[in-house]
C-alpha positions as a Markdown table, in Angstrom:
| # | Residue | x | y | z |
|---|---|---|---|---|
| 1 | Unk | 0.0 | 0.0 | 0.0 |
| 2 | Unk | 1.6 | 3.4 | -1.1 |
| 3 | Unk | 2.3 | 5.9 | 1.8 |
| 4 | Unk | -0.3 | 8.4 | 1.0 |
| 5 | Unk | -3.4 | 6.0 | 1.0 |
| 6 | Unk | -2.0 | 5.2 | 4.7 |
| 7 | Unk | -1.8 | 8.7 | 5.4 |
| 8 | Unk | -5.1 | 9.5 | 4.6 |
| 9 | Unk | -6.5 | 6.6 | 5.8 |
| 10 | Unk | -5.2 | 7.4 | 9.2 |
| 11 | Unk | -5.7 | 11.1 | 9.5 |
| 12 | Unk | -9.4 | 10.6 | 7.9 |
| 13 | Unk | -11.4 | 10.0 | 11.0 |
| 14 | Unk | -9.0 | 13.0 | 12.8 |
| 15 | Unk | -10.5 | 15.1 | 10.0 |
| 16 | Unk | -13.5 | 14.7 | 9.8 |
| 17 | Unk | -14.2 | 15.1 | 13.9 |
| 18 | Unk | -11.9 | 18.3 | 14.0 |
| 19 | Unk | -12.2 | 20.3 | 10.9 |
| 20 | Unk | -16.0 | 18.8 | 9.6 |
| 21 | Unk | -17.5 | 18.4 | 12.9 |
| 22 | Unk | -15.7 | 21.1 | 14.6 |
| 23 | Unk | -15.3 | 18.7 | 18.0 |
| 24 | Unk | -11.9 | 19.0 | 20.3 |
| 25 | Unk | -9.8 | 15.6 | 19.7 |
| 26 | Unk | -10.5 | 12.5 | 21.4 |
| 27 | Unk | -7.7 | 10.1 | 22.0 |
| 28 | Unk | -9.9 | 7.0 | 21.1 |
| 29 | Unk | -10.4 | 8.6 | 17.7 |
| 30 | Unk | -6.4 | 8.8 | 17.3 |
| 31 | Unk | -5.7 | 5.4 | 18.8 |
| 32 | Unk | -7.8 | 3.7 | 16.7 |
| 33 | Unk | -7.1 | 5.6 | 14.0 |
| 34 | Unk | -3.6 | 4.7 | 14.1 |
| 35 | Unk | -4.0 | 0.9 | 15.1 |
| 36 | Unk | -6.0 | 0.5 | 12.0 |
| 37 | Unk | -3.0 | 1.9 | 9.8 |
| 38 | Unk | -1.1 | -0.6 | 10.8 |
| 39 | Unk | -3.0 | -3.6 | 10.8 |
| 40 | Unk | -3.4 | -2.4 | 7.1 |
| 41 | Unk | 0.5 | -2.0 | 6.2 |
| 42 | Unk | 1.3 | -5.2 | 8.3 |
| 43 | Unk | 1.8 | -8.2 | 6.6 |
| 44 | Unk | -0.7 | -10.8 | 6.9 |
């Protein structure tokens, strides 16, 4: 998987809670966020 797609896959739900929804950040939103970017650049 190339970098960016990782990248934007990661930052996506950051994004849209902070700049669509206007909400302050929640650290459940960021771990999970970055867990699932690399379960999905791990192999297998």
């Amino acid at each position: 998987m190339e970098a960016h797609r990782v990248l934007v896959m990661a930052t996506a739900p950051l994004y849209h809670r902070l700049v669509l929804m206007g909400e302050p950040p929640d650290p459940l939103v960021v771990e999970y966020a970055v867990r699932d970017a690399v379960s999905a650049v791990t192999p297998g």
